[in-house]
PDB file of N, CA, C and O in Angstrom, chain B, residues numbered from 101:
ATOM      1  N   UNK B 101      13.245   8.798 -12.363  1.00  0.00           N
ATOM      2  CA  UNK B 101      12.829   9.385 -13.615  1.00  0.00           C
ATOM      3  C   UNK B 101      11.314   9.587 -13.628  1.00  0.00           C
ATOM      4  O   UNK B 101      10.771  10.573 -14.128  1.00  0.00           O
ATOM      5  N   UNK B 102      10.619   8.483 -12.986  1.00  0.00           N
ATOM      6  CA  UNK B 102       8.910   8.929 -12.885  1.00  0.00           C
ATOM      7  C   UNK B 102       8.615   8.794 -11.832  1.00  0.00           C
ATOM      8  O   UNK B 102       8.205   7.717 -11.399  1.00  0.00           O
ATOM      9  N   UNK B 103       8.720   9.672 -11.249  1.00  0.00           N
ATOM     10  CA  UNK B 103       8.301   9.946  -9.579  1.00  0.00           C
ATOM     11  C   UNK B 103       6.781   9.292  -9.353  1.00  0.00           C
ATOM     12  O   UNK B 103       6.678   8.396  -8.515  1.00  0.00           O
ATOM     13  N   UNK B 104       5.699   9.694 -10.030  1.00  0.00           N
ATOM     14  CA  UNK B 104       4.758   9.220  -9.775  1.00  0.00           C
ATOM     15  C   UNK B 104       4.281   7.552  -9.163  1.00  0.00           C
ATOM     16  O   UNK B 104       3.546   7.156  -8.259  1.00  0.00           O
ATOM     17  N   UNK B 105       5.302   6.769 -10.397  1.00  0.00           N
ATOM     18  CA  UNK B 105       5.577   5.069 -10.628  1.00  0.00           C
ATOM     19  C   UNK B 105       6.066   5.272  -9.205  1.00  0.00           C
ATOM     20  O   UNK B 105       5.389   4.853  -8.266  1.00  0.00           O
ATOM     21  N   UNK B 106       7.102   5.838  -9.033  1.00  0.00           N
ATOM     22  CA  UNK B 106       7.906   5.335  -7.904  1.00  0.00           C
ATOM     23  C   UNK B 106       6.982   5.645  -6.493  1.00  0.00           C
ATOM     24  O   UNK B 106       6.996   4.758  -5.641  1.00  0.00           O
ATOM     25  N   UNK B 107       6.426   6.504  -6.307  1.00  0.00           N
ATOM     26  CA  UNK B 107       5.790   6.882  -5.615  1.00  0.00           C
ATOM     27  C   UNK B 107       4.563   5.581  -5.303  1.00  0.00           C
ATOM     28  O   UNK B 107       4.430   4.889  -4.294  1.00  0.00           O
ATOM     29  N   UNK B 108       3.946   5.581  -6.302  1.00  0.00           N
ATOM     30  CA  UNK B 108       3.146   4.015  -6.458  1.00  0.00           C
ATOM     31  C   UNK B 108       3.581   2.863  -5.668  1.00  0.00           C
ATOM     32  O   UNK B 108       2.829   2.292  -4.879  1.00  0.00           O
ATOM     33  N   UNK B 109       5.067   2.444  -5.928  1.00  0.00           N
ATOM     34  CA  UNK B 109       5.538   1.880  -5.960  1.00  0.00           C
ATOM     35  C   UNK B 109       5.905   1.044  -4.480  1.00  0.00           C
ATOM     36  O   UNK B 109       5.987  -0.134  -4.132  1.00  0.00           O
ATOM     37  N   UNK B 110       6.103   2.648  -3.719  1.00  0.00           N
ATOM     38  CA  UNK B 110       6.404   2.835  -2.701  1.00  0.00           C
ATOM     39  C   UNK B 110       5.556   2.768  -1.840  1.00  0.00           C
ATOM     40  O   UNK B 110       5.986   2.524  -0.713  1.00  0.00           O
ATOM     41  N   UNK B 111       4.072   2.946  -1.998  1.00  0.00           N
ATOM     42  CA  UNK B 111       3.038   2.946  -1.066  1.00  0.00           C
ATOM     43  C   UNK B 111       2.619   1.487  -1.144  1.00  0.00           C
ATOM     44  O   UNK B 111       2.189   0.822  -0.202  1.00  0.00           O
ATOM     45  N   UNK B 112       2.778   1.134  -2.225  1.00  0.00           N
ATOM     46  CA  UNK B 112       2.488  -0.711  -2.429  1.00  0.00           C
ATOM     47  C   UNK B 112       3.510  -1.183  -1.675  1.00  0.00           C
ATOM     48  O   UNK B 112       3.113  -1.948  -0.796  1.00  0.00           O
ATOM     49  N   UNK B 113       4.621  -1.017  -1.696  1.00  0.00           N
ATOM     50  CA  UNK B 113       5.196  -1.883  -0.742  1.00  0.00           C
ATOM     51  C   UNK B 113       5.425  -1.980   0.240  1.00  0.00           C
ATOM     52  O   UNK B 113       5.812  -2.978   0.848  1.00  0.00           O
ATOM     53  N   UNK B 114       5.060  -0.061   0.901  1.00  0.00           N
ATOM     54  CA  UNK B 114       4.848  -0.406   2.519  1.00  0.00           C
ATOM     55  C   UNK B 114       3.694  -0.662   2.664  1.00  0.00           C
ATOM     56  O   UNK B 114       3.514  -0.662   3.882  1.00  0.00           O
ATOM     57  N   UNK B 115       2.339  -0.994   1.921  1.00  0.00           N
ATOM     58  CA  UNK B 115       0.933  -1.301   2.269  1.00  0.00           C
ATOM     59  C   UNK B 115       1.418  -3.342   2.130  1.00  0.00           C
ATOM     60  O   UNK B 115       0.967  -4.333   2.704  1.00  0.00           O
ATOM     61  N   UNK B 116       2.469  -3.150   1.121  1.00  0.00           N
ATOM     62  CA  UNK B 116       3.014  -4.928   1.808  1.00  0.00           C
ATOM     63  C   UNK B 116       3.690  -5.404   2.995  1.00  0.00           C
ATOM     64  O   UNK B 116       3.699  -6.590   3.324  1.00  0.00           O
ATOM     65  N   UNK B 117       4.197  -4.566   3.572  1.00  0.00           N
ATOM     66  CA  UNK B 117       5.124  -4.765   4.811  1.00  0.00           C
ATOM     67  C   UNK B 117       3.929  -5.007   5.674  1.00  0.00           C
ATOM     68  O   UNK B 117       3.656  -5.988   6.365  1.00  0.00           O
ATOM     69  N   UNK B 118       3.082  -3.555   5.420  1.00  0.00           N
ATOM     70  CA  UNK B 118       1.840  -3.624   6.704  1.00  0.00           C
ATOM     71  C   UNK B 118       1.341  -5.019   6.845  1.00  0.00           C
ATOM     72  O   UNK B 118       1.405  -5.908   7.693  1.00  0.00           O
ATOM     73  N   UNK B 119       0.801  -4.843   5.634  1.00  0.00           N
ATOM     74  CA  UNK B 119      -0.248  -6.153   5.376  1.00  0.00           C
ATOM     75  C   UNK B 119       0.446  -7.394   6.146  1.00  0.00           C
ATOM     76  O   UNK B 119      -0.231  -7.799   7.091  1.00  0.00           O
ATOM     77  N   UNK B 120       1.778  -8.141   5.907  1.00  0.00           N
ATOM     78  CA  UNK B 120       2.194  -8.690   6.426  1.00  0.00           C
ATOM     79  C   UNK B 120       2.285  -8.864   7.837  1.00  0.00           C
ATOM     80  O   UNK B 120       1.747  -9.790   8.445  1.00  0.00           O
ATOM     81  N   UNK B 121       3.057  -7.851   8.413  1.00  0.00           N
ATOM     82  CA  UNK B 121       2.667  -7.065   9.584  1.00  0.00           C
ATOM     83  C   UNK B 121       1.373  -7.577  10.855  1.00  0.00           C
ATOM     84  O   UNK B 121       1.538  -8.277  11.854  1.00  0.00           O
ATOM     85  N   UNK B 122       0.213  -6.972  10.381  1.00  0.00           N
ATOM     86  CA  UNK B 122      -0.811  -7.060  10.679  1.00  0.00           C
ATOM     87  C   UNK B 122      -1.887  -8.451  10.432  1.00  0.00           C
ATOM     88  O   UNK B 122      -2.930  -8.757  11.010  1.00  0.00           O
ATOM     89  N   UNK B 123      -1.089  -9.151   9.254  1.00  0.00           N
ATOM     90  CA  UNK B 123      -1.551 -10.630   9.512  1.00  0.00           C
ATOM     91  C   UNK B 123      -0.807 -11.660   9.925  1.00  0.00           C
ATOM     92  O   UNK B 123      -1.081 -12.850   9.774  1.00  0.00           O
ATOM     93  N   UNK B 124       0.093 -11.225  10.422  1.00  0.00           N
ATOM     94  CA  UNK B 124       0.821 -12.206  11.418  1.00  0.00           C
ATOM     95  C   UNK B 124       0.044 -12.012  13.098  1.00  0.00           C
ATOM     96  O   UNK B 124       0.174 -12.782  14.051  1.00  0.00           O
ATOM     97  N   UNK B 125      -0.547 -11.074  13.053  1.00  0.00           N
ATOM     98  CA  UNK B 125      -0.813 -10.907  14.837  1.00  0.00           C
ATOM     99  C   UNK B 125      -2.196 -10.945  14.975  1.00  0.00           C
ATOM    100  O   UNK B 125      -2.746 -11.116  16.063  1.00  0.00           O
ATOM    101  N   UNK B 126      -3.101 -10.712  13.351  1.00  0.00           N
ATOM    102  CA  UNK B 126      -4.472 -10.646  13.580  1.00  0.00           C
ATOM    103  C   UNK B 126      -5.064 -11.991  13.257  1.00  0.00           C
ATOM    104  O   UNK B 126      -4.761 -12.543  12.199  1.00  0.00           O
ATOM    105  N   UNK B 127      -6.070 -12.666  14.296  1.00  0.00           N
ATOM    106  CA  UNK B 127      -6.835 -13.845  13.873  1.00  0.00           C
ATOM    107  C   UNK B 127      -7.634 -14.038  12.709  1.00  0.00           C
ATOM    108  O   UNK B 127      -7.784 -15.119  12.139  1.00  0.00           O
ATOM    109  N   UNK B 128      -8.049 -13.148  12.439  1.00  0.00           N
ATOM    110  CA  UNK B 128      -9.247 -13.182  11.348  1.00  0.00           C
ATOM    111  C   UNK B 128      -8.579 -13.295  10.134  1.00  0.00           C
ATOM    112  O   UNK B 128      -7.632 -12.629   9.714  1.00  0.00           O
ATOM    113  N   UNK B 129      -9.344 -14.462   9.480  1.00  0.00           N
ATOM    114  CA  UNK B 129      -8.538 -15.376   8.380  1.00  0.00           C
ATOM    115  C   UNK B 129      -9.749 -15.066   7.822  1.00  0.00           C
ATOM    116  O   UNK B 129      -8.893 -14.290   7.395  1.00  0.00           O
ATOM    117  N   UNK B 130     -11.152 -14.793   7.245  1.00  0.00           N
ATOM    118  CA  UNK B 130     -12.182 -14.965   6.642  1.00  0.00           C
ATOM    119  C   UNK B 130     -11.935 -14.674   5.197  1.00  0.00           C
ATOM    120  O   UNK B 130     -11.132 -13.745   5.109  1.00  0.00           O
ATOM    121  N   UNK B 131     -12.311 -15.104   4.065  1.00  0.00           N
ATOM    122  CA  UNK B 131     -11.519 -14.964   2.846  1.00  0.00           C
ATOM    123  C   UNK B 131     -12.370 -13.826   2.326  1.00  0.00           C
ATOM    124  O   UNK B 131     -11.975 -13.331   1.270  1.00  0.00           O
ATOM    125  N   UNK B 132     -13.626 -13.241   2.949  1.00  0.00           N
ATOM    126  CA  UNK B 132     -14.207 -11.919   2.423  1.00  0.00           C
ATOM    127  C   UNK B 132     -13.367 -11.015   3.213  1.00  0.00           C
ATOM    128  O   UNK B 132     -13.078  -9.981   2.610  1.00  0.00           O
ATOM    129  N   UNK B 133     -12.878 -11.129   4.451  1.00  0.00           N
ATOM    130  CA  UNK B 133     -12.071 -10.077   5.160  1.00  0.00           C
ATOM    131  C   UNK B 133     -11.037  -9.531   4.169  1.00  0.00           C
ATOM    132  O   UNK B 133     -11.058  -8.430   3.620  1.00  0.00           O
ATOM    133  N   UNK B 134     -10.210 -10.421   4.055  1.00  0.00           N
ATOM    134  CA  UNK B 134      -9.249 -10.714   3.577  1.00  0.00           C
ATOM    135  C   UNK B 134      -9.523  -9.907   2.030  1.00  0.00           C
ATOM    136  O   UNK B 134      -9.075  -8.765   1.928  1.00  0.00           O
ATOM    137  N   UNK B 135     -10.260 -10.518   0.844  1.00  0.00           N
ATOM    138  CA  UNK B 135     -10.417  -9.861  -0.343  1.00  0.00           C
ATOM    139  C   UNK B 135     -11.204  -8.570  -0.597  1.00  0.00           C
ATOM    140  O   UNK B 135     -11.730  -8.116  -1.613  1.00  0.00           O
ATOM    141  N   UNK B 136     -11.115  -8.160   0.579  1.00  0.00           N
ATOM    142  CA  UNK B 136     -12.057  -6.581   0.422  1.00  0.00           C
ATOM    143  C   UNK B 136     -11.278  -5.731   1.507  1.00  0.00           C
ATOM    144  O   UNK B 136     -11.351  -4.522   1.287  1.00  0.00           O
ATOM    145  N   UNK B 137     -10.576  -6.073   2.586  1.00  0.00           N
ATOM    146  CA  UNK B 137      -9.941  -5.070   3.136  1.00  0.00           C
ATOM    147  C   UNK B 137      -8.147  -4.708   2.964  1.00  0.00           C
ATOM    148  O   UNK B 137      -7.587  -3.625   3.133  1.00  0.00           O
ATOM    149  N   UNK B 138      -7.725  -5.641   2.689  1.00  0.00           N
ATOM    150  CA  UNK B 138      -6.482  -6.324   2.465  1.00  0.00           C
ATOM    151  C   UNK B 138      -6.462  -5.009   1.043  1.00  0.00           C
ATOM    152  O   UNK B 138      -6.158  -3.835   1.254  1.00  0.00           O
ATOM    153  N   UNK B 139      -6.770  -5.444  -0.049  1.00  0.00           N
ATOM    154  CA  UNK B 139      -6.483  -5.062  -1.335  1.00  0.00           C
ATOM    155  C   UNK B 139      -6.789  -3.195  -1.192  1.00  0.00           C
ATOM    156  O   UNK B 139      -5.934  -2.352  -1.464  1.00  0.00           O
ATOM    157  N   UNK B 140      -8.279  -2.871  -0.682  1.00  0.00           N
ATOM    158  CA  UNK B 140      -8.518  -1.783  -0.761  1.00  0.00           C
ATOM    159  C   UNK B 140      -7.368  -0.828   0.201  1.00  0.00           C
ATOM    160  O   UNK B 140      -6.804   0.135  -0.317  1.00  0.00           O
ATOM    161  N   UNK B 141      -7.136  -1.183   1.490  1.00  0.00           N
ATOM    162  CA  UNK B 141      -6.182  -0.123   2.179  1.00  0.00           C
ATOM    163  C   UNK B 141      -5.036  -0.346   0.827  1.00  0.00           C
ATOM    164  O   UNK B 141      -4.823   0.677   0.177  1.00  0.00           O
ATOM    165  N   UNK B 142      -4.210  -1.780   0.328  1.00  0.00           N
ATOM    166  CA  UNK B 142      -3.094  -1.183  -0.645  1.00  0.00           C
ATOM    167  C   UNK B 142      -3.480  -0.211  -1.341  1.00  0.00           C
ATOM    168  O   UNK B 142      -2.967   0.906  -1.269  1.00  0.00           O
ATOM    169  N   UNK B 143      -4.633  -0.581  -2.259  1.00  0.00           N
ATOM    170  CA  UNK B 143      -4.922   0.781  -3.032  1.00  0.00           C
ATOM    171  C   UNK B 143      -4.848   1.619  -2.542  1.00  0.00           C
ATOM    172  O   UNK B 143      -4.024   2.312  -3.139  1.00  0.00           O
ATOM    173  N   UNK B 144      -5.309   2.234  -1.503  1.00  0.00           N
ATOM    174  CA  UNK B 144      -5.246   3.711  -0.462  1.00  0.00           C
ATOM    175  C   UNK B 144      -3.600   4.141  -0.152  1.00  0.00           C
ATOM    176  O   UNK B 144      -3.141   5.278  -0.045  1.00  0.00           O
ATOM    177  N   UNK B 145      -3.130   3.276  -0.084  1.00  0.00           N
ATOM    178  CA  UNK B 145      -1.429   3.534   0.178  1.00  0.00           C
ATOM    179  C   UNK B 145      -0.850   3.797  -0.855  1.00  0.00           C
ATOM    180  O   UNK B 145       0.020   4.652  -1.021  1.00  0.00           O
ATOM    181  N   UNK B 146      -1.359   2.981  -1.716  1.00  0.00           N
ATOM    182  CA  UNK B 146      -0.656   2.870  -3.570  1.00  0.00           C
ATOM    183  C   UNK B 146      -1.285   4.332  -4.210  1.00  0.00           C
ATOM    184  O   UNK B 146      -0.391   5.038  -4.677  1.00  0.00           O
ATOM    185  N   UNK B 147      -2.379   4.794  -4.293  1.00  0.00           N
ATOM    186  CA  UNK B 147      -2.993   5.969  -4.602  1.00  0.00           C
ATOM    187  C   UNK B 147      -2.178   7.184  -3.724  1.00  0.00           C
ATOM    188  O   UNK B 147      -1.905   8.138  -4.453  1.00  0.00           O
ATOM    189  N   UNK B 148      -1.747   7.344  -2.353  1.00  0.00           N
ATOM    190  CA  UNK B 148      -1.403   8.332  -1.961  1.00  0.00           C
ATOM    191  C   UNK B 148       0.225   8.127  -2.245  1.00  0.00           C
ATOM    192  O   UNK B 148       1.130   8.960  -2.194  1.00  0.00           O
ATOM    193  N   UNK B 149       0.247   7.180  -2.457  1.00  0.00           N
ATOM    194  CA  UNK B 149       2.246   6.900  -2.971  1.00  0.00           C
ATOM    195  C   UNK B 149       2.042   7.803  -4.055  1.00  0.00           C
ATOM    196  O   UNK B 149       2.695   8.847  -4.051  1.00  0.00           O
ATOM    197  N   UNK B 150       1.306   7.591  -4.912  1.00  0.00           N
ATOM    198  CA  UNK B 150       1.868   7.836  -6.637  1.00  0.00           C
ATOM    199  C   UNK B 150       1.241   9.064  -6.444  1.00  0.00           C
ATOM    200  O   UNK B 150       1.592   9.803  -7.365  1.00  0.00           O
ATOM    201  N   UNK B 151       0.086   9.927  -5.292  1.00  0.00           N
ATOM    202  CA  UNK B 151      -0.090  11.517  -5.624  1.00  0.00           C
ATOM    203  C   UNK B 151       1.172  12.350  -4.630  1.00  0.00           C
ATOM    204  O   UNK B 151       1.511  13.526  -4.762  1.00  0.00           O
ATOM    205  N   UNK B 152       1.615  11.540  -3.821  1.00  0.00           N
ATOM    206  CA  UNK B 152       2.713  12.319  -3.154  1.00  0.00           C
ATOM    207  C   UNK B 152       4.260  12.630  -3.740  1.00  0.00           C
ATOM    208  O   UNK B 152       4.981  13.605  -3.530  1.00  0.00           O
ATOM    209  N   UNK B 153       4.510  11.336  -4.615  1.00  0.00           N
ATOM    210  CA  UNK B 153       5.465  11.035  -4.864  1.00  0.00           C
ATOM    211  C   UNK B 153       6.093  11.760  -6.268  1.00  0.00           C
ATOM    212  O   UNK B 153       7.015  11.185  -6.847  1.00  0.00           O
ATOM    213  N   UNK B 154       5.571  13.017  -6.783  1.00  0.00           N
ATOM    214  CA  UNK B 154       5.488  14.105  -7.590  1.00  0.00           C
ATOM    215  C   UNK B 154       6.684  15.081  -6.537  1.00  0.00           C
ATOM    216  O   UNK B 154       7.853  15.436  -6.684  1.00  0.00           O
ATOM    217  N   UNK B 155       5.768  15.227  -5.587  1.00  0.00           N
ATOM    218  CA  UNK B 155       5.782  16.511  -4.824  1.00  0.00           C
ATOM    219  C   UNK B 155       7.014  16.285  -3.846  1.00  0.00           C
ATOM    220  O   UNK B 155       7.688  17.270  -3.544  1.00  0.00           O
ATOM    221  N   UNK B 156       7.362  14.942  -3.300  1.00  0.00           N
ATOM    222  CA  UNK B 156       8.586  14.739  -2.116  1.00  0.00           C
ATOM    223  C   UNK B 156       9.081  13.864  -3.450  1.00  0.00           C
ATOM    224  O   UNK B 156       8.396  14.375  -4.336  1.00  0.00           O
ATOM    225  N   UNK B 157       9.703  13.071  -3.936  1.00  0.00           N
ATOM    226  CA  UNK B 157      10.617  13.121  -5.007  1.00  0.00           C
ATOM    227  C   UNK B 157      11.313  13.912  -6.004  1.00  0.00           C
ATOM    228  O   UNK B 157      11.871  13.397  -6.972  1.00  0.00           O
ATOM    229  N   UNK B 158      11.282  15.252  -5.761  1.00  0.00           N
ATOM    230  CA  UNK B 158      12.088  15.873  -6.476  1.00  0.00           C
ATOM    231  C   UNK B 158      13.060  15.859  -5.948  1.00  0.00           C
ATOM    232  O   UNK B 158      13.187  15.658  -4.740  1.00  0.00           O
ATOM    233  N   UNK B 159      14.151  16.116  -6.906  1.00  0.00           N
ATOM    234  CA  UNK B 159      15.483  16.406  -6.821  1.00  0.00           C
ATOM    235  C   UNK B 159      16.115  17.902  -6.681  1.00  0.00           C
ATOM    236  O   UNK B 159      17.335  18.053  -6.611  1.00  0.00           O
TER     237      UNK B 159
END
C-alpha cells in the first residue's frame, strides 16, 4: 500500500543483513568506526530503498 515505507524498509534490512555480514569477518571493533560508518551506509541503503521503491513496486 506505501511503496515508499516498504521500500525503506527494504533497504534497512538488507543494509542489516550486510552489516551483519561484514562484521562477522571484519576486525575492527572501534566504537567511532562502528557509530559513524555502520549507521550512515544504512541510511544510504534506507534512502535509496524508499526513492526506488515508488518506481519497482508497482503493481
Amino acid at each position: 500500500v506505501r511503496p515508499r515505507l516498504t521500500g525503506l524498509a527494504a533497504g534497512v534490512g538488507a543494509a542489516g543483513l550486510a552489516t551483519l555480514a561484514y562484521a562477522l569477518h571484519c576486525p575492527e571493533d572501534a566504537v567511532p568506526f562502528l557509530a559513524t560508518w555502520y549507521p550512515l551506509a544504512m541510511a544510504v541503503a534506507g534512502g535509496l530503498g524508499a526513492l526506488a521503491g515508488p518506481r519497482l513496486l508497482r503493481w
